[in-house]
N, C-alpha and C positions, 0 to 999 in steps of 0.2 A: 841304626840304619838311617833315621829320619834328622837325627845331630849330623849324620857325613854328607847327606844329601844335602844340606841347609850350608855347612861348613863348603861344601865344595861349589858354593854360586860363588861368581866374583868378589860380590861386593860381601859377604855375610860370611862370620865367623863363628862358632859355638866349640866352645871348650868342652873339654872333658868333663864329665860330674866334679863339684865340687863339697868340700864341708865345709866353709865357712861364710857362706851368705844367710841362711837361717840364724848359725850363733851372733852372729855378728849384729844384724837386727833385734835378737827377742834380746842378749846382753848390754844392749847397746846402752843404759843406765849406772853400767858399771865402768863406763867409760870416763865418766863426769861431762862437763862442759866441751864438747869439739870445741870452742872460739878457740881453746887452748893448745896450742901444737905439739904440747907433748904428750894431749890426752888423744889426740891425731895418731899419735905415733904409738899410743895402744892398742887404737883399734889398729893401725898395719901390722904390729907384732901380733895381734889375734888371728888375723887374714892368712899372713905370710907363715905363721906357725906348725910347729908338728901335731900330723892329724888332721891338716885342713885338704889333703891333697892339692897345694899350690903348686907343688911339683910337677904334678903333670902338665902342668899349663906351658912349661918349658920357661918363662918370665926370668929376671932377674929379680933374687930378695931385695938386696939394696935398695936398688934403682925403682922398683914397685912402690918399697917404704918411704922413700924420699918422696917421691913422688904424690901421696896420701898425705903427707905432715905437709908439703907445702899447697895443699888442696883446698874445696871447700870445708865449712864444718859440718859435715853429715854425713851418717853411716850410707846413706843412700850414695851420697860423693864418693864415698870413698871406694866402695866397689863398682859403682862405674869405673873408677881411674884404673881399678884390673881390668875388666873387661875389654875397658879400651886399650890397654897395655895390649892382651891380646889380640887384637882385632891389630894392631900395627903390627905386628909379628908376620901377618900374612897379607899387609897394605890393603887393607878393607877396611870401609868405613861405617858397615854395622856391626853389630855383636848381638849375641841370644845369649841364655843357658838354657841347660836343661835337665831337670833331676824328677823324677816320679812323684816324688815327696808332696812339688808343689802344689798339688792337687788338696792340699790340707792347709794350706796356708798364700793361697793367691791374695787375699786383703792385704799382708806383709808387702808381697813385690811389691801390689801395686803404690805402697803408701811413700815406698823407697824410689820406684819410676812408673807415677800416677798414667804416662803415656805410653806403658807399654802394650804390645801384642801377642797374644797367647794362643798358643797350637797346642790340640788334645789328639794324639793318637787314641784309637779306643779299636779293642784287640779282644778275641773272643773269649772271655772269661776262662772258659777251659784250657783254652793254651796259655794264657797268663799263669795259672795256675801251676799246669804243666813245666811252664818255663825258670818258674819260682825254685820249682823242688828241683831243678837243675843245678842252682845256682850256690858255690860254693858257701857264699856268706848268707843264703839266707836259711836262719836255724830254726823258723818256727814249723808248726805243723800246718797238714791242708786244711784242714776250717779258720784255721787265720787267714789266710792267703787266700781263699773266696773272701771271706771278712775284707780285705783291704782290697780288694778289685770292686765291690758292692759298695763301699765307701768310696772310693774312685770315682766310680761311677755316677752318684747320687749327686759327689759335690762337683764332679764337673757339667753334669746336668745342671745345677745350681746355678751355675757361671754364666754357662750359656742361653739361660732366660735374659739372665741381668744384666750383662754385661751387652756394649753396644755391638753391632756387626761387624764395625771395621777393629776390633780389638779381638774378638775368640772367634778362631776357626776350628772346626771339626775334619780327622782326615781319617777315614775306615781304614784299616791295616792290609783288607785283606782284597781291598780295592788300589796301595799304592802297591803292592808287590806285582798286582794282575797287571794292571796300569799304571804306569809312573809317568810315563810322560804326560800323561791329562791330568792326574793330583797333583802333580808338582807345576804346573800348568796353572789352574786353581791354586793351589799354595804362592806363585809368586804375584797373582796377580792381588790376591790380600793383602798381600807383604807389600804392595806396592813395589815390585821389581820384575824387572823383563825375564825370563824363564831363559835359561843354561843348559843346554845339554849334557854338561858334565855332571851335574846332580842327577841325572839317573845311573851313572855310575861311580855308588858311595866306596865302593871299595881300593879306588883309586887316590881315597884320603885316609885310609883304614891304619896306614905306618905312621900317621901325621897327629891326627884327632886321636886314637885311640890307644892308649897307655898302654905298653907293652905285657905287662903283669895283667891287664885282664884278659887271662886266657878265656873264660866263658863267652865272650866275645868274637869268636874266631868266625862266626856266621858273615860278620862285616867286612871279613877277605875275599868273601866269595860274591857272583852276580847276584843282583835281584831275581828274588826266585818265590814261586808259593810254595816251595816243598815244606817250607815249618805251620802251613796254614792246620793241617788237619794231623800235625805229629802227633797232637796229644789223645788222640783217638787210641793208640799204641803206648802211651806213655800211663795214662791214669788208671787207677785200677778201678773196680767196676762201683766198688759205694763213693769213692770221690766223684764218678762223674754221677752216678745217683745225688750226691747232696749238692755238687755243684745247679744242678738242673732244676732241683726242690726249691733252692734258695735262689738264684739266680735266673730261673726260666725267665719269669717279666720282662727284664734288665734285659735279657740275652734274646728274646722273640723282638724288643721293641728297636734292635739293629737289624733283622733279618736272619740272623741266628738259626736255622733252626736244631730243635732237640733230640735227643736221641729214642724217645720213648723209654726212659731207665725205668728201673722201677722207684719206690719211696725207700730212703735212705732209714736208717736204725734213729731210735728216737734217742740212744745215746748220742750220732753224728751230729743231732740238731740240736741236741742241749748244749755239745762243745762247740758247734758255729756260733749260737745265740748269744754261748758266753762270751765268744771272743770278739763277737762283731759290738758286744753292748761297752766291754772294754777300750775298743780302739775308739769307737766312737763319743765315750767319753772324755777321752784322754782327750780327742780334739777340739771339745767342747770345754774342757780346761785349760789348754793353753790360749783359746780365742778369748776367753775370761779375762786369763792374766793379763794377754795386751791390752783386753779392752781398757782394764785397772791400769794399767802403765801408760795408756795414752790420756788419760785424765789426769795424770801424774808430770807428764814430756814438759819440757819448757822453752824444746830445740825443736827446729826443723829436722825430719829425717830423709827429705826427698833428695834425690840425686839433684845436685843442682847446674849441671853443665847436660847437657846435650846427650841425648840417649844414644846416638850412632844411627839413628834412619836414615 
């Protein structure tokens, strides 16, 4: 909803999720030297590949590839020249993206476009939740999925100590559905952009931005609405929103949240939350590792080196 409203201002574009701005960055060693334009033209056969969803961006292959080989040398470069490819597709002269992911890896973005701005939607863990086990492609169980909302959560709190004011903004979910003309109001004026009427109605880009195959997505046909704010009251069953509340109450009182009085969740529920949150959470404690070792390693620039689109 927040990619159609952003994608529907004049000047500002945001593509559909994509996969290949992460591989692209942590592989970008296996690229050799960019100075060399046909190791340019690995990384656009990486970009442009199957599995990356480039497809949905609607772009030309070719035209993208050429475009990247006769580029700067840096992976950073290089996926701006997509984004900017997009962003001409609908004569706007910004571009975003947007994937959930990047809450695990904002030091990446930023090393690729040190001047970008970052928007955190933050949504009440239960419905998140609830929203998960909706979702065709996501195959774990619910102590995961609190697990990576509590994660979410932690390192976008992180961000927003450190990170300066005119770079991370904060937008409550359940304040743009009530109110959208005033967050989005506040959202442009961060963005540095005049505020659009047409961005309170996302669903009027919904045939445009949003890739026809993600039917789970049909919500962004319809008006802005709070009807998904308290779904999950009716959706979870009684020990998930118990373990949800165990683990996540702090997190969840410290947005206004409040709880339901559950009761305390089975000490098997909290052994397999424990495990899975100690899991994810290392997992991203090893891949920050590895780049850190890779960047002691770099002997290239990897920032974007033309013009971010602001």
């Amino acid at each position: 909803m927040l990619q159609l409203m952003l994608h529907a201002h004049p000047r500002i574009a945001i593509p559909p999720e994509n996969r290949f701005l992460l591989p692209t960055y942590t592989g970008r060693r296996e690229f050799g030297d960019l100075r060399d334009a046909g190791n340019r033209r690995k990384v656009a056969e990486r970009i442009v590949g199957k599995g990356s969803h480039f497809k949905d961006l609607g772009l030309d292959r070719a035209a993208v590839t050429e475009e990247i080989v006769a580029g700067p040398p840096t992976v950073g470069s290089a996926l701006g020249i997509v984004f900017r490819a997009y962003a001409r597709r609908f004569d706007k002269p910004r571009w975003g993206d947007k994937r959930p992911a990047y809450h695990h890896f904002l030091p990446f973005v930023l090393r690729m476009f040190p001047d970008a701005q970052f928007i955190q939607i933050v949504r009440d863990g239960r419905a998140c939740v609830a929203s998960l086990k909706r979702m065709p492609w996501w195959t774990h169980d619910t102590p995961t999925a609190i697990a990576e909302w509590a994660l979410a959560f932690d390192n976008c709190r992180r961000y927003a100590r450190t990170l300066p004011a005119d770079t991370f903004h904060e937008i409550r979910y359940e304040n743009l559905v009530a109110e959208p003309d005033a967050e989005l109001k506040s959202l442009c004026a961060f963005l540095g952009e005049d505020y659009d009427e047409a961005m309170s109605k996302p669903k009027d880009q919904a045939t445009v931005a949003v890739p026809s195959h993600k039917k789970w997505h049909v919500a962004t046909h319809q008006d802005v609405s709070s009807d998904q704010v308290a779904k999950w009251q009716q959706e979870l069953e009684p020990w998930e929103i118990e373990l949800c509340e165990a683990v996540l109450g702090k997190r969840l009182r410290s947005y206004g949240y409040d709880l339901t009085g559950a009761g305390r969740p089975s000490s098997r529920a909290l052994f397999t939350y424990a495990k899975r949150s100690t899991r994810r959470r290392q997992s991203q404690r090893r891949r920050m590792l590895t780049d850190r070792v890779a960047l002691l390693r770099d002997r290239h620039p990897v920032a974007d080196q033309r013009s971010l689109g602001r």
